[in-house]
N, C-alpha and C positions, 0 to 999 in steps of 0.2 A: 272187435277181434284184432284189428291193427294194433290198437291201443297197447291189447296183451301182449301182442307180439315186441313191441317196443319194450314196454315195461321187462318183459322178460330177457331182453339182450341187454338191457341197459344193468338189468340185476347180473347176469353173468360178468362185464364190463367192471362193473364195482367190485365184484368177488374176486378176479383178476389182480385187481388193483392193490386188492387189500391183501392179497397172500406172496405180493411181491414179482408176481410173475412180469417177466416183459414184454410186452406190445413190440409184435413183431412189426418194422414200418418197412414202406416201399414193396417195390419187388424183393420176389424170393429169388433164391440162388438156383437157376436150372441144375444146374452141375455138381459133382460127388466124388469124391476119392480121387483118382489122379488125375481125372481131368479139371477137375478143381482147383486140385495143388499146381498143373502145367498152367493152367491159367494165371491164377495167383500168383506164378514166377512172373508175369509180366505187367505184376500191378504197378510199382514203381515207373517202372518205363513210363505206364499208362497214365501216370498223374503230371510227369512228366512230359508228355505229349502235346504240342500245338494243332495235331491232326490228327484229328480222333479217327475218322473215317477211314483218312489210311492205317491208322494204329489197327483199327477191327479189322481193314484185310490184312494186315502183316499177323494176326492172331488167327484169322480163319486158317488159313496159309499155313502156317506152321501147327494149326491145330490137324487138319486132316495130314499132313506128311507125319504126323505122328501118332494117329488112331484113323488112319483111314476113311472111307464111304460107310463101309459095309455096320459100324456100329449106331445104333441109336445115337442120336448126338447126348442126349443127358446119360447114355449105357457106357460103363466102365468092361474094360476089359476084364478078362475072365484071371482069377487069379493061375499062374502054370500058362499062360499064352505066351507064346515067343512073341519076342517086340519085334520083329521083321512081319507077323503075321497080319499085323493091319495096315502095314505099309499099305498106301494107293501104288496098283498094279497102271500100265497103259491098257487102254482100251484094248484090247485085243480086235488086231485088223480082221483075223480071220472071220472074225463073225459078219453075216448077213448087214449090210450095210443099215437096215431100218433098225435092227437091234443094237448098233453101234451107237445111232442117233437117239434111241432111249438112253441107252447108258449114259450118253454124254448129258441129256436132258438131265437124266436125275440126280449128274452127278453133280452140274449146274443149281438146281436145286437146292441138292444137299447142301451146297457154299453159301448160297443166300441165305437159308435159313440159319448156318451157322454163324454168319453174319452178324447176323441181325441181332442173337443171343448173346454176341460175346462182350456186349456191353454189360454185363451181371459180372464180370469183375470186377467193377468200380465200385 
């Protein structure tokens, strides 16, 4: 059964090959339409960069002051959305102090994970 199963990828792999298509390598690109393109505005910088680490927080950084918490990080804004609508708001004080400290929690989160992504620009 293995056997088939080899045989059989290995036959798609050939047929690939033969009809020209290209072999996607590495990582995929998380990102799409203009978070893509804001990205890509700062690939140069990024080839130029000696500090990469901080290059990805100066990107995380300016990635949410310009799409906000509230979206998917790989979700593009809705086409007709006003650009102040995903601006990141302050925490609002008013609220119950333990649900201040989730927001912050996720919104901590959300940066990490953004983080960690923004190296698929390169």
């Amino acid at each position: 059964m293995a056997a088939m199963a080899r045989a059989s990828k290995a036959k798609k792999r050939d047929s690939k090959k033969l009809l020209g298509e290209p072999r996607q390598q590495g990582r995929q690109n998380a990102f799409s339409g203009i978070k893509l393109e804001f990205l890509e505005s700062y690939k140069d910088r990024f080839i130029d960069s000696t500090d990469r680490g901080g290059f990805y927080t100066l990107i995380a950084k300016s990635f949410i002051q310009q799409f906000g918490y509230n979206l998917a990080i790989e979700g593009n804004p809705k086409p007709g959305d006003d650009d102040d609508m995903h601006t990141p708001k302050d925490i609002d004080p008013t609220l119950p102090l333990d649900k201040q400290n989730l927001e912050s929690d996720r919104r901590s989160k959300f940066y990490r994970e953004l983080r960690d992504v923004s190296h698929f620009i390169a």
